[in-house]
C-alpha positions as CSV (number, residue, x, y, z in Angstrom):
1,X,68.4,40.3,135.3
2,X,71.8,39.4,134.9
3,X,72.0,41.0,131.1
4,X,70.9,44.5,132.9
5,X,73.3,44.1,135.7
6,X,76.0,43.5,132.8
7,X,74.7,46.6,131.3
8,X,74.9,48.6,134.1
9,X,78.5,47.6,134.9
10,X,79.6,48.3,131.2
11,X,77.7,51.6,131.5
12,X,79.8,52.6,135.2
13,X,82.7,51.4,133.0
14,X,82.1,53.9,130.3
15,X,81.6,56.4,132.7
16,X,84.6,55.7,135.0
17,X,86.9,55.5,132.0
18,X,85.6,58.8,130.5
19,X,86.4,60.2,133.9
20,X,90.2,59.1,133.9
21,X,90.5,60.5,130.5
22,X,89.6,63.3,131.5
23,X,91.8,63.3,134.3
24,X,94.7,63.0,132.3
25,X,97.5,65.5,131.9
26,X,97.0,66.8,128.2
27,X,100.6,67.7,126.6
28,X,101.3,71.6,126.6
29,X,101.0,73.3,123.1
30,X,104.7,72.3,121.5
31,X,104.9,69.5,123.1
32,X,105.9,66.3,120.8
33,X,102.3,65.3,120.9
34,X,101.1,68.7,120.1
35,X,103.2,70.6,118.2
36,X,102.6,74.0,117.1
37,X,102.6,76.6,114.3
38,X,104.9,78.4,115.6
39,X,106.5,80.2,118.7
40,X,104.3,82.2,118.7
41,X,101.2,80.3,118.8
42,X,102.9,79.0,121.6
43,X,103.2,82.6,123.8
44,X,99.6,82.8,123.1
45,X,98.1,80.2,124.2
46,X,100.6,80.4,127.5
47,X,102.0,84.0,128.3
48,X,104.3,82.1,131.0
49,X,106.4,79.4,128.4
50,X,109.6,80.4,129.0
51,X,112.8,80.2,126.5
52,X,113.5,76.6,124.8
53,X,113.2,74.3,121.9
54,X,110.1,73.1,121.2
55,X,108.0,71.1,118.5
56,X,106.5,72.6,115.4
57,X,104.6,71.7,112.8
58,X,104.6,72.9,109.4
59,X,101.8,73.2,106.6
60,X,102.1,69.2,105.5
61,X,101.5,68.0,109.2
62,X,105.8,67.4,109.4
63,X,106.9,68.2,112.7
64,X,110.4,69.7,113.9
65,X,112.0,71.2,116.8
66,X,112.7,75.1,117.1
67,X,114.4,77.4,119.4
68,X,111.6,80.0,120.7
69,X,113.2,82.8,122.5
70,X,110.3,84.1,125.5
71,X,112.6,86.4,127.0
72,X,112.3,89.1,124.3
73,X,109.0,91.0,125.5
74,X,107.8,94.0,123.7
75,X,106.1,96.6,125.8
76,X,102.8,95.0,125.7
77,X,104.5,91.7,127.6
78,X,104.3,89.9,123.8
79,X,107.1,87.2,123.4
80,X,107.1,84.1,120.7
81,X,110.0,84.4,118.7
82,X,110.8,81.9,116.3
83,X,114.8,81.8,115.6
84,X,115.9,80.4,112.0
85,X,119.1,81.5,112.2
86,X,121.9,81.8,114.9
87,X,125.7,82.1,114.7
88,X,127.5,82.1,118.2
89,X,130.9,81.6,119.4
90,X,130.7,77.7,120.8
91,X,130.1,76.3,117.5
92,X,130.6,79.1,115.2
93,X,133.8,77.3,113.6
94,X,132.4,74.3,113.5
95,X,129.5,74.3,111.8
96,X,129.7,75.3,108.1
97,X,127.4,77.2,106.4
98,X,129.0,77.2,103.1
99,X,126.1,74.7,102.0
100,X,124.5,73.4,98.8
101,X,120.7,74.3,98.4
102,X,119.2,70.9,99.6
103,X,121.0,71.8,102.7
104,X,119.5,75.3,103.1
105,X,116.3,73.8,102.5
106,X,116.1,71.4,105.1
107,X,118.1,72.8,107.8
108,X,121.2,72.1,109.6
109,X,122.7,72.1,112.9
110,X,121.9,72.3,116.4
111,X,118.8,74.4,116.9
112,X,120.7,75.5,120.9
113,X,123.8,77.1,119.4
114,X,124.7,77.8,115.3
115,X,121.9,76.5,112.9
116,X,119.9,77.3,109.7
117,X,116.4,75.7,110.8
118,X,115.0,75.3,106.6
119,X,113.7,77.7,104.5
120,X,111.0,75.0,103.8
121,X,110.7,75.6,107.5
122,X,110.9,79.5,107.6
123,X,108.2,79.1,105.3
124,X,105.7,77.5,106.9
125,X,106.4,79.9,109.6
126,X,106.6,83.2,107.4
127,X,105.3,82.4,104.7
128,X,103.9,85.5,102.5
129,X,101.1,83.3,101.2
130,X,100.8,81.0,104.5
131,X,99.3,83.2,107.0
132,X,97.2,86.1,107.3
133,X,99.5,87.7,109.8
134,X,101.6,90.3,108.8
135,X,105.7,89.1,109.9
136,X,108.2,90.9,111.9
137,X,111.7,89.9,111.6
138,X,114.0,90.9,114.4
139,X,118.4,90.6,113.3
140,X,120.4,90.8,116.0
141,X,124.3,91.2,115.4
142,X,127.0,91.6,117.1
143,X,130.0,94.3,116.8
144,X,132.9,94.2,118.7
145,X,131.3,93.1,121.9
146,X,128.2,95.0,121.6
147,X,124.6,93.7,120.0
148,X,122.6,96.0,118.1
149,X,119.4,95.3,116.2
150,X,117.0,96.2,113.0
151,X,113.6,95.0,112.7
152,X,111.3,94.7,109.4
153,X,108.2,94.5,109.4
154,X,105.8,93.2,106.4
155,X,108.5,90.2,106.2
156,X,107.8,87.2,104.2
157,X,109.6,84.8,102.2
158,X,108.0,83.4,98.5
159,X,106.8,79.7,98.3
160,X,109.3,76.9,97.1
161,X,109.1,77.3,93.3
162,X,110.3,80.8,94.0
163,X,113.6,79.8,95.8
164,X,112.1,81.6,98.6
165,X,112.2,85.2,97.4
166,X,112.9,87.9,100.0
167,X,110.4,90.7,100.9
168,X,112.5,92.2,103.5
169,X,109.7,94.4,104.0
170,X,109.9,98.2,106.0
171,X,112.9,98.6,108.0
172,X,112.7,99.6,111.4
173,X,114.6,100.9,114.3
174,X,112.5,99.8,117.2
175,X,115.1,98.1,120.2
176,X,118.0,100.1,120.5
177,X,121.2,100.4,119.8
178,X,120.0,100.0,115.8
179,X,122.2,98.2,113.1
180,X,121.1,100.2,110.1
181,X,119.7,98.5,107.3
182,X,121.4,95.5,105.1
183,X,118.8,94.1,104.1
184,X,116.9,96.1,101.8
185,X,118.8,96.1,99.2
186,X,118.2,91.9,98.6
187,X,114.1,92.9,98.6
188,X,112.8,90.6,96.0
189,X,115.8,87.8,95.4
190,X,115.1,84.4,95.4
191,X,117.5,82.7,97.7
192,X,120.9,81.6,96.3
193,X,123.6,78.6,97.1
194,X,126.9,78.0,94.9
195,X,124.7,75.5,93.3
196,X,121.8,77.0,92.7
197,X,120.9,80.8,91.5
198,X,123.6,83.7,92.0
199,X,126.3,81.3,92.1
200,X,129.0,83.5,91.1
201,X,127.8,85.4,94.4
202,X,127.8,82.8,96.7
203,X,131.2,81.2,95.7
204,X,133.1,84.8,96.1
205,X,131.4,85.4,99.1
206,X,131.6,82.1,100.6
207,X,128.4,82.2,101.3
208,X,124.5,81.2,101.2
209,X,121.7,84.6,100.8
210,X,119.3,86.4,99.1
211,X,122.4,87.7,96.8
212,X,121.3,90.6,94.2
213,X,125.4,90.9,92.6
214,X,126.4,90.7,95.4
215,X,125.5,91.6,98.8
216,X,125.2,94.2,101.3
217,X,124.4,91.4,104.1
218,X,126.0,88.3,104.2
219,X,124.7,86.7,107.7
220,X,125.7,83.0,106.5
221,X,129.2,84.3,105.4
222,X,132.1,82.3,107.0
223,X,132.6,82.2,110.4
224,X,136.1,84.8,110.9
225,X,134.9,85.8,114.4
226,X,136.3,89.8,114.0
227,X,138.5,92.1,112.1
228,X,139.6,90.5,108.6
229,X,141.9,90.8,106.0
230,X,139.5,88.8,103.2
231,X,136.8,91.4,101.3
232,X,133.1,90.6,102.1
233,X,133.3,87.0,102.9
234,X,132.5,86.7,106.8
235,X,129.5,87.3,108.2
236,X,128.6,91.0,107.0
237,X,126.2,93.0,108.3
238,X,127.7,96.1,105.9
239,X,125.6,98.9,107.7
240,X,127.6,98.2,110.5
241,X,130.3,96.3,110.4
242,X,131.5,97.5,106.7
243,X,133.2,94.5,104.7
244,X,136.4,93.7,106.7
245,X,134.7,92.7,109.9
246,X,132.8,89.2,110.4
247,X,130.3,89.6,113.3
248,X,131.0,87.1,116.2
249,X,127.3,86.3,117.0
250,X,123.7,86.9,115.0
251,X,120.2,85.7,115.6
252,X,117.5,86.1,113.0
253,X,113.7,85.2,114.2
254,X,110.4,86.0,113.5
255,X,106.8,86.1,114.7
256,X,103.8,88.2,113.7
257,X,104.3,91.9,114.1
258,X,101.8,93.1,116.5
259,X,100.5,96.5,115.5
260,X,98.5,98.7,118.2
261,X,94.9,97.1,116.8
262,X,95.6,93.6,117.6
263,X,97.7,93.8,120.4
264,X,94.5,94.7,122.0
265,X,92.8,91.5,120.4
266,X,95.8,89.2,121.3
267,X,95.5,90.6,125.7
268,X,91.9,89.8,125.5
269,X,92.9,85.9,124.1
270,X,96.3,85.5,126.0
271,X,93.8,86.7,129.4
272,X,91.0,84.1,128.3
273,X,93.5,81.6,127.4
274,X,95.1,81.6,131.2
275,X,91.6,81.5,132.6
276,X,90.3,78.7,130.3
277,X,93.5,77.0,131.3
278,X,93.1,77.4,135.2
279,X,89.9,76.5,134.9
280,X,90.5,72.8,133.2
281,X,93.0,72.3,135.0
282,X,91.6,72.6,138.5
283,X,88.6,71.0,137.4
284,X,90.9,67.7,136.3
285,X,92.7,68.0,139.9
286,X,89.0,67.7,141.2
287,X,88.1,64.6,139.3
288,X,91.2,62.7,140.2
289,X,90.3,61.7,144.0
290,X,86.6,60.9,142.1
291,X,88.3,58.5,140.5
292,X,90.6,56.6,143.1
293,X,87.0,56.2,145.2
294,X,85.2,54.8,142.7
């Protein structure tokens, strides 16, 4: 009698503890407890995350944080944007980019104002053999006060024996005012340092880039914040700025580019997602008062 009673009691247990587990809070989808693939993956599974750093994870399971920028919403309400790159005008000075490879590599600098996130990073992210998706890269530079833009799509960077090599992929001119394209040109160079690859390129230029002798972009260039007397050296976007003008403020970042077939798929998951959400989540609010009368 008493070994059924103890049984019974253990089994309430079971059941009472199963039911507080379930009544916990689970940790949001780039949360440090859940990190995610990318910015992206984080839109998607929550159309309302707004703009901030949150935690990735890349291929071998190592987490990091990112900037994901929600506010930029295509016409289908589609957000996720993974930033790798920034250069802005509260750090810009003081945060070099003249770096050696290992540097490039891992990342550097404060992912809230001027950074380099890793191509090891970038990688995992937009990789051309990582993912099935197909990348869109969005650069964003500015010129004399005003930002303009130039997408590619099909972007991808090579794996880490090929020092990353670019495929800028087709450029576009999709948010308006355009940039031109710069980047074209460095389609299928592997990524170069003043130690490592075009290093005659990335000494003159003062720089770090997918340099093909030399450059006709040079986004980690030195930060000269406007008009310059030095050739080449700042941060060159050449199809608008030309070669004696250092842009004061660029973004690079990347998510998949959504073409008019899945866009349709990704509604239909981003809708089910929100519902599957609302759903657990008032069904946990139920179980809590369950709980404290027990």
């Amino acid at each position: 009698m008493t070994m059924t009673l103890l049984l019974m009691s253990l089994h309430q247990l079971q059941n009472l503890s199963g039911q507080v587990e379930a009544a916990l809070p689970v940790d949001p989808l780039g949360a440090l407890n859940n990190p995610a693939s990318s910015c992206f993956a984080i839109h998607r599974s929550d159309a309302s995350s707004i703009s901030g750093v949150y935690w990735l994870t890349d291929s071998n399971s190592n987490i990091f944080e990112a900037f994901c920028d929600m506010d930029d919403v295509d016409a289908f309400g589609f957000s996720g944007w993974t930033l790798f790159q920034q250069r802005e005008p509260s750090m810009g000075f003081n945060v070099s980019f003249y770096r050696n490879y290992s540097s490039y590599d891992a990342g550097f600098g404060n992912v809230t104002n001027s950074h380099w996130l890793g191509l090891g990073k970038l990688y995992s992210v937009a990789g051309l053999d990582n993912h099935p998706y197909n990348h869109h890269l969005r650069v964003e530079v500015a010129f004399k006060g005003q930002m303009y833009t130039q997408d590619y799509t099909e972007f991808g960077v090579g794996p880490p024996p090929t020092n990353y090599t670019l495929q800028s992929g087709t450029s576009r001119c999709i948010k308006r005012p355009c940039a031109g394209d710069s980047l074209s040109y460095h389609n299928g160079m592997p990524f170069s340092t003043y130690d490592r690859g075009a290093i005659n390129c990335a000494k003159a230029f003062k720089g770090a880039w997918w340099y093909r002798s030399c450059h006709s972009s040079n986004l980690n260039g030195l930060y000269l914040n406007g008009t310059t007397t030095s050739y080449a050296d700042g941060i060159v976007w050449s199809s608008l700025t030309e070669f004696y003008y250092s842009s004061e403020m660029v973004t690079l970042k990347v998510r998949p580019y959504i073409t008019c077939v899945n866009r349709t798929v990704l509604v239909r998951i981003v809708v089910t997602a929100t519902i599957i959400l609302r759903t657990v989540f008032v069904i946990r609010v139920s179980l809590v008062p369950s709980v404290k009368s027990q």
